[in-house]
C-alpha positions as CSV (number, residue, x, y, z in Angstrom):
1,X,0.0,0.0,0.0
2,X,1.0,3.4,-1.2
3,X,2.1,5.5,2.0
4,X,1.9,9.2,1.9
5,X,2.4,11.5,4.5
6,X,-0.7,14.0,6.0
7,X,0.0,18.0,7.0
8,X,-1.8,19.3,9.7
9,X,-2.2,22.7,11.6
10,X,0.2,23.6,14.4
11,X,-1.8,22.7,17.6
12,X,-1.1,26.1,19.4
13,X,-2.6,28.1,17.3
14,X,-5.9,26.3,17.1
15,X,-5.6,26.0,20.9
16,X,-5.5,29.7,21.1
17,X,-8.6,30.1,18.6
18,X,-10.5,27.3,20.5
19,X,-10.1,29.6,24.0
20,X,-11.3,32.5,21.5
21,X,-14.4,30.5,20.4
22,X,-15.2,29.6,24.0
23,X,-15.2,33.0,25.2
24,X,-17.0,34.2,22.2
25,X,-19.7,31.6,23.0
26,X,-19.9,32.3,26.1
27,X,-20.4,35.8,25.5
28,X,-22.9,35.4,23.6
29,X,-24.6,33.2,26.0
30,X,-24.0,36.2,29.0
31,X,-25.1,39.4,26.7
32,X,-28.4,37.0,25.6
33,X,-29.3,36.2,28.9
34,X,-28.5,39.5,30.6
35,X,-29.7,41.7,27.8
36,X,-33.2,39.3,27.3
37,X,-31.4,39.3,23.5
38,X,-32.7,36.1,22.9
39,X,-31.3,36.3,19.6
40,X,-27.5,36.1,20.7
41,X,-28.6,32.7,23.0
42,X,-30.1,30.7,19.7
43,X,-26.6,31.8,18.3
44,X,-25.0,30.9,20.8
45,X,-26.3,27.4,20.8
46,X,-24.2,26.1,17.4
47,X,-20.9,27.6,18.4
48,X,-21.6,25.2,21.5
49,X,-22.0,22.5,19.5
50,X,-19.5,23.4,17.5
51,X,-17.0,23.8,19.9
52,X,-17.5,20.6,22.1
53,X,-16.2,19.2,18.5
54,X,-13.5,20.8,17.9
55,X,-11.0,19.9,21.1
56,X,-11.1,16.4,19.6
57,X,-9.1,17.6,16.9
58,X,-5.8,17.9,19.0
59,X,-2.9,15.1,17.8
60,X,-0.1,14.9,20.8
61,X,2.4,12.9,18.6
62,X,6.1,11.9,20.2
63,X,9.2,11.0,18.9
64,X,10.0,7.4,16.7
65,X,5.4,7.7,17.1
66,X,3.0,7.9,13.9
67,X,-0.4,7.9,13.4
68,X,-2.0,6.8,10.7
69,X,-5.2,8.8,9.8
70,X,-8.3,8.0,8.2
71,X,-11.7,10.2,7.3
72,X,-14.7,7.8,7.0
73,X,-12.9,5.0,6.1
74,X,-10.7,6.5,3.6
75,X,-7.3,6.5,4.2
76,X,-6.0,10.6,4.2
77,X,-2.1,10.4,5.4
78,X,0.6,9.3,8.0
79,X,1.8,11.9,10.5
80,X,5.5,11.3,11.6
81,X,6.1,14.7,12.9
82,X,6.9,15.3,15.9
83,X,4.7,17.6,18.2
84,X,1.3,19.4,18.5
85,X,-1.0,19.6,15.4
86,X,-4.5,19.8,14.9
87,X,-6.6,18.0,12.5
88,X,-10.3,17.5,11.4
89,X,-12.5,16.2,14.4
90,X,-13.7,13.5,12.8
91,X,-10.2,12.2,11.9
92,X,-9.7,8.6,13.3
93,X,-6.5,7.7,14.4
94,X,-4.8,4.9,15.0
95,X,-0.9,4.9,16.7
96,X,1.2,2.8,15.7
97,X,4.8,2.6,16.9
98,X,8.2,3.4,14.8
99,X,10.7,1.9,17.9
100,X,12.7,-1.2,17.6
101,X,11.1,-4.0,19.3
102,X,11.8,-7.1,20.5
103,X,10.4,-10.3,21.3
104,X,10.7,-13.8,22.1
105,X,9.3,-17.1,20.5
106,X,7.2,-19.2,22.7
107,X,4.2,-21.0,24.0
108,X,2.4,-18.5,26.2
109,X,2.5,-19.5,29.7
110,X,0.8,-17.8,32.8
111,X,1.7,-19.7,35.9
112,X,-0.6,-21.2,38.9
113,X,-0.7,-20.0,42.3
114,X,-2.9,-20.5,45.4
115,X,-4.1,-17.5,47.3
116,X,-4.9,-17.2,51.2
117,X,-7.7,-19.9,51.0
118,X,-6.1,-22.1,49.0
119,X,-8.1,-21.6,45.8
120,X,-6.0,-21.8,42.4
121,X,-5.5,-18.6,40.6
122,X,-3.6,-17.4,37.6
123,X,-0.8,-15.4,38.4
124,X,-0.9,-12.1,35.9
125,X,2.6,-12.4,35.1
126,X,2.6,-14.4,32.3
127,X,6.0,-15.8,30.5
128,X,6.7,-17.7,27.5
129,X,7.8,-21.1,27.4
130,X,10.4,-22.5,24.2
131,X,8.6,-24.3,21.2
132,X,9.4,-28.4,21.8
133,X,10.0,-28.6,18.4
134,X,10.8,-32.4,16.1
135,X,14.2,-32.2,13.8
136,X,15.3,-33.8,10.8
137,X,15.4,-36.9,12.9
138,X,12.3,-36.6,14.6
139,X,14.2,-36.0,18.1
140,X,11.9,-33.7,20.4
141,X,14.1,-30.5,21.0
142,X,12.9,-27.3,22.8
143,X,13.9,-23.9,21.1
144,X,13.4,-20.0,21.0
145,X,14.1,-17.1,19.1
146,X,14.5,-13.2,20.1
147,X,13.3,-11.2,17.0
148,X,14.4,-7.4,16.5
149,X,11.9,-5.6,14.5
150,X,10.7,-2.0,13.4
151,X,7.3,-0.7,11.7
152,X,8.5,1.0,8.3
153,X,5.2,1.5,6.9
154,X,2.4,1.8,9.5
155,X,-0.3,2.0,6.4
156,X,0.6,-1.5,5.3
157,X,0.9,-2.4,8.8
158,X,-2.6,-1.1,9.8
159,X,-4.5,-2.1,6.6
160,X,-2.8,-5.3,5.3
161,X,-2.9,-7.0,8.5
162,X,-5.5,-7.2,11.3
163,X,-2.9,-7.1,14.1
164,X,0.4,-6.5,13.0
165,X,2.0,-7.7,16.7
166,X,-0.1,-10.7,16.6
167,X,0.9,-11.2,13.1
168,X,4.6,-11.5,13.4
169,X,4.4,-13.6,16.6
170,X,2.5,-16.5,15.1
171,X,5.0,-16.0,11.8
172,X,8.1,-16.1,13.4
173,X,7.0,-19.1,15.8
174,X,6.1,-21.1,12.5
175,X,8.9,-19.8,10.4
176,X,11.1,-21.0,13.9
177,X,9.5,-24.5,13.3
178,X,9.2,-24.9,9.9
179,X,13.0,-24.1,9.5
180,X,14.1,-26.2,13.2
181,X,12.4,-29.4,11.2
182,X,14.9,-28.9,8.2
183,X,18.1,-29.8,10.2
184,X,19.4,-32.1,12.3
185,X,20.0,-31.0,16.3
186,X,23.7,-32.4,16.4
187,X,25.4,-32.7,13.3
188,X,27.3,-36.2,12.4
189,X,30.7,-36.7,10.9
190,X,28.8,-36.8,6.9
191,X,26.4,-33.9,7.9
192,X,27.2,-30.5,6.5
193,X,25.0,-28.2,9.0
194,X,23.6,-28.6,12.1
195,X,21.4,-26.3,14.9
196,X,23.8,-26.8,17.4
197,X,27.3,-26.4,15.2
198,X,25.7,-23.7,12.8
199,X,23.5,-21.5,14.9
200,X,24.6,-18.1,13.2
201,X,23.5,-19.8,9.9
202,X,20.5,-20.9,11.0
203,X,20.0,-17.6,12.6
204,X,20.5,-16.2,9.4
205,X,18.0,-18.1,7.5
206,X,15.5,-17.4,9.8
207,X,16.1,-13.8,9.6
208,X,15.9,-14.0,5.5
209,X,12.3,-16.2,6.0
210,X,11.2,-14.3,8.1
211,X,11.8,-10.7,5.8
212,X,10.2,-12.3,3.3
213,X,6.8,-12.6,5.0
214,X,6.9,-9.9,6.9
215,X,7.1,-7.4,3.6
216,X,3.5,-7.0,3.2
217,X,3.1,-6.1,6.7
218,X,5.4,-3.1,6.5
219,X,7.5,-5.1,8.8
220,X,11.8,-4.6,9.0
221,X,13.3,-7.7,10.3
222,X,16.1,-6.4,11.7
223,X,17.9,-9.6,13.8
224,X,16.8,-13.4,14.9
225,X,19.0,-15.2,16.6
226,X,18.7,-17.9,18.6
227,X,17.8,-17.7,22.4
228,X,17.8,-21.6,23.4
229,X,18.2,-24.5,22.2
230,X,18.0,-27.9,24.4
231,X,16.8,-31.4,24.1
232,X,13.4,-32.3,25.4
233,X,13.5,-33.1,29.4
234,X,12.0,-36.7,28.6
235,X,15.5,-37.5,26.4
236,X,17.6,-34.6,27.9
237,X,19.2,-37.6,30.1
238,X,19.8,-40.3,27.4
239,X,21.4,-37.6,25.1
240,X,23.6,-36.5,27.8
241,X,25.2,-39.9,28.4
242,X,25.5,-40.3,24.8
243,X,27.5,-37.1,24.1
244,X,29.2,-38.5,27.3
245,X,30.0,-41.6,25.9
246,X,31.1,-40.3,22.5
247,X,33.3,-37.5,24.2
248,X,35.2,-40.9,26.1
249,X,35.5,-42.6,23.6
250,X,37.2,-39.6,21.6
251,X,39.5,-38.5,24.5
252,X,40.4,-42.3,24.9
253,X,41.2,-42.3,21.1
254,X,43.6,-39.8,21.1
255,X,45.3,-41.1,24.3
256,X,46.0,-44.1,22.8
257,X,47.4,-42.4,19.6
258,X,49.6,-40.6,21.7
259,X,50.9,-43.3,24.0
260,X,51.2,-44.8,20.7
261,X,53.5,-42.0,19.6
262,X,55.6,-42.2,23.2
263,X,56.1,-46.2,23.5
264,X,57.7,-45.6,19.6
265,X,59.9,-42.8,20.1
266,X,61.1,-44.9,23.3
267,X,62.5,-47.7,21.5
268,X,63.8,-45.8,18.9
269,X,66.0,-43.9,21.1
270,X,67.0,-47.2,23.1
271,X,68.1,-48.6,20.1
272,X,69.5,-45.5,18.8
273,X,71.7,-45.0,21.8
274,X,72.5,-48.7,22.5
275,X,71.6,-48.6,25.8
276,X,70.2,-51.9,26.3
277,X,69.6,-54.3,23.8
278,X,65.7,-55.9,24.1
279,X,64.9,-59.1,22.0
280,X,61.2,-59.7,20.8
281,X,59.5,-60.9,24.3
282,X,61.2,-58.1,26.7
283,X,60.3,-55.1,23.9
284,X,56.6,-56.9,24.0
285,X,56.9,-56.6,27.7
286,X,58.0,-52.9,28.0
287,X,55.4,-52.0,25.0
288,X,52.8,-53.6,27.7
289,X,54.4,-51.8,30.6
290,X,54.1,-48.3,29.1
291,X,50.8,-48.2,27.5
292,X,49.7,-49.4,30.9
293,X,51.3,-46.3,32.0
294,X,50.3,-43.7,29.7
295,X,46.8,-45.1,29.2
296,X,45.6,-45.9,33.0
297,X,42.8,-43.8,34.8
298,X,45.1,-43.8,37.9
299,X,48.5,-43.4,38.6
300,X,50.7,-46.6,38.6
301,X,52.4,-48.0,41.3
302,X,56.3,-48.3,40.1
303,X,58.4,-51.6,41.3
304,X,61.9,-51.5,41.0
305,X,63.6,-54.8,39.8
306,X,66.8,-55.2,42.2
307,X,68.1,-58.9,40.2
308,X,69.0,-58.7,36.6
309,X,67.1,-57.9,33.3
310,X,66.0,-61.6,33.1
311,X,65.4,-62.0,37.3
């Protein structure tokens, strides 16, 4: 929708020709009913009527504020001026803000609690709970988003949409979903992008989806990012001892490469330096005796060998 911006009077100086009508009316109403000038009372009577109109005409409008006005239905202008004007009466207005804003994703929430008696109430502070959400592998994950908009065109965002808060809170929860079921939570060795590895990507996508529906609303995306990101409570515990498990099993992997790594420099040197000469079953032996070493979860307990090599 074609925005165009409305011009109205400055505010003071209709306030001062408002206090002139008032006095002129009354006046009129004093001299009539002093005078018996009847004639000046049935005057009097529309510049009443007139004037209990025309204080409705005052527009108070702040800074980063617009209104967007309308005569009858018909759409006249946008103010985004800042500061006193006056308009036609009859003008409806409807605000609508130009700040940034920011929300969160969620499924509304509004806690229990009991009062004196015991009865249950509904606590008025109400707070948003993360989506639980499937991924590409159908794993039950709970996320969020915080999204950072602004209102660049309040005529598209008054007439295109019924309610353009409303609107981009149920959008962005199922662009958050929509875009959550496309990828996998943790990514595997093969996988190229995953929630958890590539959050600023995903964050990014959701950004671009979410510009792209929010265009006919009027709507500036201007950031999504991510604001949690868990596993579901009922597998929170089984995934935990899994990326427990696979985090041993790595750390034991590399120990094992490096103890490698020691045991072989070790003989090396030996043999380099000709400091003892091992055969076959004695190198087998120390090979044992140092990944032992190097690999155990506690410290060994050393035994020195008073006899010979072989005793």
């Amino acid at each position: 929708m074609q925005e165009r911006e409305v011009r109205l009077r400055s505010g003071f100086g209709m306030l001062a020709a408002v206090l002139l009508w008032l006095a002129a009316t009354v006046a009129a109403f004093a001299y009539g009913g002093v005078m018996k000038q009847f004639g000046f009372v049935y005057a009097g009577i529309p510049l009443a009527v007139v004037w209990v109109f025309l204080p409705f005409g005052f527009i108070v409008n702040g800074p980063n504020q617009s209104r967007v006005v309308q005569l009858f239905g018909k759409y006249v202008g946008t103010l985004k001026g800042v500061g006193f004007y006056w308009g036609n009466p009859f003008y409806y207005r409807t605000a609508v803000s130009l700040r940034v804003q920011t929300f969160e994703t969620g499924v509304q929430s509004t806690p229990e609690r009991k009062d004196a008696t015991g009865k249950v109430t509904q606590d008025a502070q109400s707070r948003r709970m993360p989506s639980k959400v499937n991924d590409k592998d159908g794993t039950p994950i709970e996320v969020a988003a915080v999204v950072t908009f602004k209102v660049q065109n309040p005529a598209e965002a008054v007439f295109m949409v019924d309610d353009y808060e409303e609107f981009i809170h149920i959008q962005s929860e199922a662009a958050l979903r929509t875009l959550v079921g496309q990828y996998r939570y943790d990514a595997s060795e093969g996988d190229e992008e995953s929630l958890r590895g590539h959050i600023d990507e995903v964050a990014k996508k959701l950004k671009s989806v979410l510009q792209l529906r929010m265009t006919q609303a009027g709507i500036d995306i201007l950031d999504a990012q991510i604001s949690y990101l868990a596993y579901a409570p009922e597998i929170a515990s089984m995934m935990l001892q899994r990326q427990q498990a696979g985090a041993t099993i790595a750390a034991r992997k590399l120990i094992i490469e490096a103890a490698v790594g020691m045991v072989e420099h070790a003989l090396d040197e030996l043999s380099k330096k000709r400091i003892v000469e091992l055969d076959t079953e004695r190198k087998a032996a120390m090979v044992s005796n140092l990944l032992v070493v190097l690999c155990g979860h506690s410290a060994p307990q050393p035994i020195l060998n008073t006899g010979t090599l072989y005793n």
